[in-house]
C-alpha positions in Angstrom: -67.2 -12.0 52.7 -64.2 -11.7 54.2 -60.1 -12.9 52.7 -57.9 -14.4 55.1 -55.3 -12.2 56.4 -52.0 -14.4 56.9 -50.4 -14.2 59.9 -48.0 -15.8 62.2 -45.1 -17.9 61.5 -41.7 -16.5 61.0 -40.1 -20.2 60.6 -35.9 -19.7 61.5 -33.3 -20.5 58.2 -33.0 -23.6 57.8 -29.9 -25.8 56.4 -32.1 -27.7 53.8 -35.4 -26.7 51.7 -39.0 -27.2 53.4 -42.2 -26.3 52.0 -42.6 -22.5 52.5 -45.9 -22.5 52.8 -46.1 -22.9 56.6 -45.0 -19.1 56.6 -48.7 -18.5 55.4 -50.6 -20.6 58.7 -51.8 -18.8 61.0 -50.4 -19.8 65.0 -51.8 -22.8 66.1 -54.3 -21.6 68.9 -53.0 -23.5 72.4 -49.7 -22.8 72.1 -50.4 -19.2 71.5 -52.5 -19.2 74.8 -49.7 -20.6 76.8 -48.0 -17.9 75.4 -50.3 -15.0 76.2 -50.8 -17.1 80.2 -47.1 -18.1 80.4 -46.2 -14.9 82.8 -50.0 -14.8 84.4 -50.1 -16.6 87.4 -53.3 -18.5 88.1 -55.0 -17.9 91.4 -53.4 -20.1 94.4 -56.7 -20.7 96.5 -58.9 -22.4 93.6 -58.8 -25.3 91.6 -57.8 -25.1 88.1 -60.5 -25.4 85.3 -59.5 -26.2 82.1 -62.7 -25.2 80.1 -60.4 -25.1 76.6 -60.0 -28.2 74.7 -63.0 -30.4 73.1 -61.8 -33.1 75.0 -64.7 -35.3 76.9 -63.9 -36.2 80.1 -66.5 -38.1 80.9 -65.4 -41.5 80.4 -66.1 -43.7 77.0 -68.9 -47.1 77.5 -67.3 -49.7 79.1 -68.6 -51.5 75.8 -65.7 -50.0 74.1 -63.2 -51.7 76.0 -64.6 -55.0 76.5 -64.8 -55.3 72.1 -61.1 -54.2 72.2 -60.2 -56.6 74.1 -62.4 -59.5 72.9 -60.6 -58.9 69.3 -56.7 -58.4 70.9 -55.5 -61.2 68.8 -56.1 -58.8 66.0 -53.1 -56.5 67.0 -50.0 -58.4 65.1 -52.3 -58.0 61.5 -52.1 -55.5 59.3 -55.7 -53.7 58.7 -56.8 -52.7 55.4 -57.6 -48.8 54.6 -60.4 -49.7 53.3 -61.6 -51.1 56.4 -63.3 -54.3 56.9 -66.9 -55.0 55.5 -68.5 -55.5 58.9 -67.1 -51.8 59.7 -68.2 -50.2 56.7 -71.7 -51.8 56.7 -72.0 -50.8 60.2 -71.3 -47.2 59.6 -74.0 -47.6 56.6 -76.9 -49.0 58.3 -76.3 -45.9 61.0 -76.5 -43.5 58.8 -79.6 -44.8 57.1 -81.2 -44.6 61.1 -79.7 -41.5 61.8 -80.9 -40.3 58.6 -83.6 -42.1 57.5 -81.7 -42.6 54.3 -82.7 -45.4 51.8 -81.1 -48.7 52.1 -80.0 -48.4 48.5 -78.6 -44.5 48.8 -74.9 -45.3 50.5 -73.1 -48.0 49.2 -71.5 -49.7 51.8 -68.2 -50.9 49.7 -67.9 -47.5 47.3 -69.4 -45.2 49.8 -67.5 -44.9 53.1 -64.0 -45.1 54.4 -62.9 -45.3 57.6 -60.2 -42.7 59.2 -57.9 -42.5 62.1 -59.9 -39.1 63.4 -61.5 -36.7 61.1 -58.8 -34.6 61.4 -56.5 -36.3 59.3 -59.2 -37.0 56.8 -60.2 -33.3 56.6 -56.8 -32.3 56.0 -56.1 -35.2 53.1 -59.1 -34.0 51.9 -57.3 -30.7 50.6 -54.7 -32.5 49.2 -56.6 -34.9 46.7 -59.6 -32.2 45.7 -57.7 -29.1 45.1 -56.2 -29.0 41.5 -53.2 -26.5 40.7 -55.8 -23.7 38.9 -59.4 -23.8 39.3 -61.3 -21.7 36.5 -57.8 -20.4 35.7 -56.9 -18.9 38.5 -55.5 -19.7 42.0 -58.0 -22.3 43.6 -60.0 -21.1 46.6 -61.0 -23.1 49.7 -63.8 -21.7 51.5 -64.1 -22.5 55.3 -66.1 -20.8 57.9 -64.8 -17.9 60.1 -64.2 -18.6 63.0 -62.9 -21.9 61.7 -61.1 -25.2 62.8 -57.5 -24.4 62.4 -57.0 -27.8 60.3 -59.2 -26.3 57.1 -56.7 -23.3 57.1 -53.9 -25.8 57.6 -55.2 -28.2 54.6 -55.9 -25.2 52.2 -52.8 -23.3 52.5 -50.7 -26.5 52.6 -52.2 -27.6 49.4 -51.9 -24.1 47.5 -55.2 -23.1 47.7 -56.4 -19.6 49.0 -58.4 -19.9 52.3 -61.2 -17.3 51.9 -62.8 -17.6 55.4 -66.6 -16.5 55.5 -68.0 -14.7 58.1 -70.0 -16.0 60.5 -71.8 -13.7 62.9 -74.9 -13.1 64.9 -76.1 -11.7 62.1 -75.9 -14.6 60.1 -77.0 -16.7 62.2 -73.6 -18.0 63.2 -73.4 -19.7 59.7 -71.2 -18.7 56.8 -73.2 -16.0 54.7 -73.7 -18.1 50.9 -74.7 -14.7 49.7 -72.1 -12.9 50.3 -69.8 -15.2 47.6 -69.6 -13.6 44.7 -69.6 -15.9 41.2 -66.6 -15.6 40.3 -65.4 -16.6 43.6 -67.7 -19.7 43.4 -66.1 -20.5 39.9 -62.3 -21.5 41.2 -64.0 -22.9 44.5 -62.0 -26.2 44.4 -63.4 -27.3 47.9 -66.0 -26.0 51.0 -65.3 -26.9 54.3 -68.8 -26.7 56.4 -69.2 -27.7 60.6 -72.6 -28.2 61.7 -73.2 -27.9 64.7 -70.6 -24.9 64.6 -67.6 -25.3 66.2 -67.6 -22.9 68.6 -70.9 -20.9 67.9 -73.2 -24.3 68.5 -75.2 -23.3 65.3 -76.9 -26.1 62.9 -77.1 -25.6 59.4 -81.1 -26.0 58.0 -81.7 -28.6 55.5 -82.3 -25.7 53.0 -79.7 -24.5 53.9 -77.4 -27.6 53.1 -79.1 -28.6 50.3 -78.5 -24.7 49.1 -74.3 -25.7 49.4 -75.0 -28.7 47.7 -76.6 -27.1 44.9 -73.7 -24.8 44.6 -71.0 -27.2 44.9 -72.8 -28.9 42.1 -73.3 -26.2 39.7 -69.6 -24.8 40.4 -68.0 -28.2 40.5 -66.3 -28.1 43.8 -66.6 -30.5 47.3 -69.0 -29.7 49.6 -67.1 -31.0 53.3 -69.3 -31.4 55.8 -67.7 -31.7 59.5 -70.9 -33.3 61.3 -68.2 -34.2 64.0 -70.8 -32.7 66.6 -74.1 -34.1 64.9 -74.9 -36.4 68.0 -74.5 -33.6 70.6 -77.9 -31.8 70.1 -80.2 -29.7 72.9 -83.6 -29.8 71.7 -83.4 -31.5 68.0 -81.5 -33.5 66.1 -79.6 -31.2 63.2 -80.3 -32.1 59.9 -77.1 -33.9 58.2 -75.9 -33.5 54.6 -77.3 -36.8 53.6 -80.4 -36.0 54.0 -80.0 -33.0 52.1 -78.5 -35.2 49.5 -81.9 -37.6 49.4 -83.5 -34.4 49.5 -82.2 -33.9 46.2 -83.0 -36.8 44.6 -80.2 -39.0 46.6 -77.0 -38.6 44.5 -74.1 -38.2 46.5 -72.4 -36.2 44.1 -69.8 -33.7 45.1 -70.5 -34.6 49.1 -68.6 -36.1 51.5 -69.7 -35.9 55.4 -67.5 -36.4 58.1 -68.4 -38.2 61.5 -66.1 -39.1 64.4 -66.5 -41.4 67.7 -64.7 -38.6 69.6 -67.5 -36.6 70.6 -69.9 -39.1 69.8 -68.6 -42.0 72.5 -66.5 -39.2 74.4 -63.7 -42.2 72.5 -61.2 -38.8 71.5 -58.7 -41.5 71.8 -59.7 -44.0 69.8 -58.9 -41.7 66.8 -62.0 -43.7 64.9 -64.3 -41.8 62.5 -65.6 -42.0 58.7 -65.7 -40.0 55.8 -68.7 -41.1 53.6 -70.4 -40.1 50.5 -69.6 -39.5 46.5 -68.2 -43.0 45.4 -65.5 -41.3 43.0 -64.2 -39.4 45.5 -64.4 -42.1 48.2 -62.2 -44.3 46.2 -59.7 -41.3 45.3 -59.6 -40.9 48.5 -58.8 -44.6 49.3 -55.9 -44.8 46.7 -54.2 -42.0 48.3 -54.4 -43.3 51.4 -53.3 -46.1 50.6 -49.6 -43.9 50.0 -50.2 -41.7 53.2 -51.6 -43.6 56.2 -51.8 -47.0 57.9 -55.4 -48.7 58.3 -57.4 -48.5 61.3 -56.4 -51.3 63.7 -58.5 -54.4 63.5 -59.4 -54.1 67.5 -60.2 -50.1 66.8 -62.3 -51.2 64.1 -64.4 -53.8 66.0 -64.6 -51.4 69.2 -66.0 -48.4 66.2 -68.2 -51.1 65.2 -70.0 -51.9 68.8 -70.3 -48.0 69.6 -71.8 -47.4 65.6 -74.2 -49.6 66.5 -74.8 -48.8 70.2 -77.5 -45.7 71.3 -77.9 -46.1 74.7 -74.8 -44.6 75.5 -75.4 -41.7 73.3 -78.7 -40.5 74.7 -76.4 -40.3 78.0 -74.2 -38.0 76.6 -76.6 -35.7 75.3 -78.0 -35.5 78.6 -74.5 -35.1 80.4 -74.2 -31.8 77.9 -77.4 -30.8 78.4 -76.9 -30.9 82.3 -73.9 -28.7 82.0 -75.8 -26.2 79.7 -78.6 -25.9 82.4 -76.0 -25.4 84.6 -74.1 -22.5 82.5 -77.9 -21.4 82.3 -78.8 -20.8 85.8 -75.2 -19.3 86.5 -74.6 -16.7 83.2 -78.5 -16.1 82.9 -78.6 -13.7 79.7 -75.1 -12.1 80.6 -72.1 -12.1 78.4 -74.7 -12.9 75.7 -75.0 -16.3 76.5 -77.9 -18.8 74.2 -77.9 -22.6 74.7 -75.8 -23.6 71.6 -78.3 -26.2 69.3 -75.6 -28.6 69.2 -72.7 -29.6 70.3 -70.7 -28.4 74.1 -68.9 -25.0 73.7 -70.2 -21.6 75.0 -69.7 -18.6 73.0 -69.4 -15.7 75.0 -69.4 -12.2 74.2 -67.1 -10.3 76.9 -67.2 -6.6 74.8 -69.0 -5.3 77.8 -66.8 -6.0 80.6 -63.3 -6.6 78.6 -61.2 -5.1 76.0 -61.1 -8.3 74.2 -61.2 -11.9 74.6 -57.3 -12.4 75.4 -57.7 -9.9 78.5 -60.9 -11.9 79.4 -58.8 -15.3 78.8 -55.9 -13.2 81.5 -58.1 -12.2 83.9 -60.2 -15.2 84.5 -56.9 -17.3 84.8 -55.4 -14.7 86.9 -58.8 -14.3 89.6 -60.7 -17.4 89.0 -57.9 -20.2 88.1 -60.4 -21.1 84.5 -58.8 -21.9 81.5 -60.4 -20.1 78.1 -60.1 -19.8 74.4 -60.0 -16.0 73.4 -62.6 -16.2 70.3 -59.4 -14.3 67.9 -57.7 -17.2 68.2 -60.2 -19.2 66.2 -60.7 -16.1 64.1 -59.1 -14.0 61.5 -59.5 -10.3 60.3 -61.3 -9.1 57.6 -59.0 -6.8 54.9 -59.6 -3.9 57.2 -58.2 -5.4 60.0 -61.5 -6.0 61.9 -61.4 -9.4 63.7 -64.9 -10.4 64.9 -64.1 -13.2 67.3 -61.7 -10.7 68.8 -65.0 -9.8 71.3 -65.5 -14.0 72.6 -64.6 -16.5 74.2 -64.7 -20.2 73.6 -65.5 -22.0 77.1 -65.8 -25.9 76.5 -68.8 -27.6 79.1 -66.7 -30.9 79.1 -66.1 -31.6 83.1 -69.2 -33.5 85.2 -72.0 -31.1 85.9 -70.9 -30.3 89.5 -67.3 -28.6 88.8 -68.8 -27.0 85.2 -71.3 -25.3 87.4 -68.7 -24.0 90.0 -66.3 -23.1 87.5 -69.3 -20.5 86.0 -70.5 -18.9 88.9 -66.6 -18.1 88.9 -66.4 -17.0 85.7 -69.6 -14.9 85.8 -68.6 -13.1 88.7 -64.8 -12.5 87.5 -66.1 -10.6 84.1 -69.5 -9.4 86.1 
């Protein structure tokens, strides 16, 4: 296990009070790239690749548009948080296909909320579950390492310590349950969980969720489970907490899984997604809100209902990703330790053999190929001795069509050959 190691911000005085907690986040990851590019100069005779950002860029079903527009009279209302019962049953009778959950097992009014993007819901999350001690002590978020920056930003912001879990090769690219010890579990407040792995492409087992669950259950903490990349899958589709939760016995207790259209419907934005799951915490999580943030618009929320209920364009997806990953295939072969990621469209590339680390990797390839990466310590922090295991990747995302992903690779591969 390994404890967060703050770093970063060294916020200027300011004439009034703020909340000085944002001296314990960690920089934001883009703008520290610009900052490590800003004096490199990309290479004047090739096109640019940005290979950086999640963003899809293929473009969302034409579906999505026509339903917006169908509903634009809906524009000068005021939505509910809740959502509308259309939306919410929508969402319900997916997950029970997705899942092959019960049609009894996720209560369409106390179960499932939408959100403006997961990302806001993820970080609220923090805010409503973490108490001010946990087992008398300072409450502990767990998140995996390397991690999306909003858990850091959610825990720290909310009090809690961020104890970020390794997770390596050698665990399979999944935080290492063992290595908690009990009386870390005990002032666990709230467990932040992505499957497929953002960037690694791992997918959690159903043993293996229904292990956290068990945990989360017997230490009295929230189980968080970011399935934002759950329709993005190679060979299989991942198992999802839900099913892990039937599993069980089909209490929803101490869950709440996370789904998005971003990835999904390549719909980033839409900024339309769900949190669904324990009914308690659902409506806790309604109530505040209720104080924090406006409802999904009524057109949003009709457009989110067409693509929930909408496959076709989903298989295409998956086979647009897959298409790039043949490609990064054929041009990386088994170099810079590349594996086809089980879900999900980011590469995870280890460039120890050719590179000092990932930010002289991220240099060179701007500076001799014009590509855009994510050095793998940016997504990363140390462990107490100072050891930062991302510091050996890069994150390169497969989001462009097929034909330019391809190119950009041969690039890459012959830059850090």
């Amino acid at each position: 296990m390994s404890v967060a190691v703050a770093g970063g911000l060294s916020p200027a005085p300011s004439p009034f009070p703020s909340n000085d907690r944002l001296g314990n986040l960690s920089d934001y990851p883009f703008p520290r790239l610009a900052a490590l590019l800003a004096d490199v100069s990309p290479r004047a005779n090739a096109t640019p690749t940005i290979l950086t950002v999640g963003e899809p860029q293929n473009q969302p079903p034409a579906l999505m548009l026509e339903t917006m527009a169908a509903h634009a009279t809906s524009w000068g209302k005021y939505p509910p948080v809740a959502g509308t019962a259309d939306f919410r049953q929508a969402v319900a009778g997916w997950l029970g296909r997705r899942y092959g959950l019960p049609d009894a097992m996720v209560d369409a009014d106390r179960c499932i909320l939408p959100v403006s993007g997961t990302r806001e819901a993820l970080y609220l999350l923090a805010q409503l579950v973490v108490p001010a001690k946990k087992d008398g002590r300072k409450p502990a978020v767990l998140l995996p390492n390397p991690f999306y920056a909003v858990y850091q930003g959610a825990a720290v912001m909310a009090g809690a310590e961020p104890i970020l879990l390794d997770a390596t090769r050698e665990t399979g690219f999944l935080p290492d349950l063992d290595a908690v010890d009990e009386q870390t579990w005990a002032r666990t407040a709230l467990f932040y969980l992505c499957t497929p792995a953002n960037p690694q492409g791992a997918v959690a087992s159903l043993d293996y969720l229904k292990r956290a669950l068990a945990l989360a259950r017997q230490y009295g903490f929230v189980l968080a489970v970011d399935e934002c990349y759950a329709e993005l899958w190679d060979k299989a589709p991942p198992a999802g907490a839900m099913q892990a939760a039937l599993a069980m016995g089909g209490s929803l207790n101490n869950l709440l899984a996370f789904h998005s259209l971003s990835k999904r419907s390549s719909a980033a934005g839409l900024r339309s997604g769900f949190v669904a799951g324990d009914p308690d915490l659902v409506k806790l999580f309604t109530r505040l809100r209720n104080y924090s943030l406006a409802g999904m618009p009524l057109p949003i929320m009709a457009a989110s209902i067409a693509l929930w209920q909408d496959e076709a364009h989903v298989e295409a997806n998956r086979q647009f990703y897959r298409a790039n990953i043949d490609a990064a295939e054929a041009a990386l072969g088994n170099r810079l330790g590349f594996y086809r990621p089980q879900g999900g469209f980011f590469l995870w590339l280890d460039v120890s053999s050719v590179c000092a680390n990932g930010e002289e990797a991220a240099k060179r390839l701007w500076q001799e190929a014009a590509i855009r990466v994510l050095p793998g310590a940016y997504l990363t922090q140390p462990n107490e001795d100072g050891y930062n295991h991302g510091d050996r990747y890069i994150r390169v995302a497969l989001v462009h069509d097929t034909p330019s992903t391809g190119l950009a690779l041969e690039r890459l591969g012959r830059v850090l050959a």
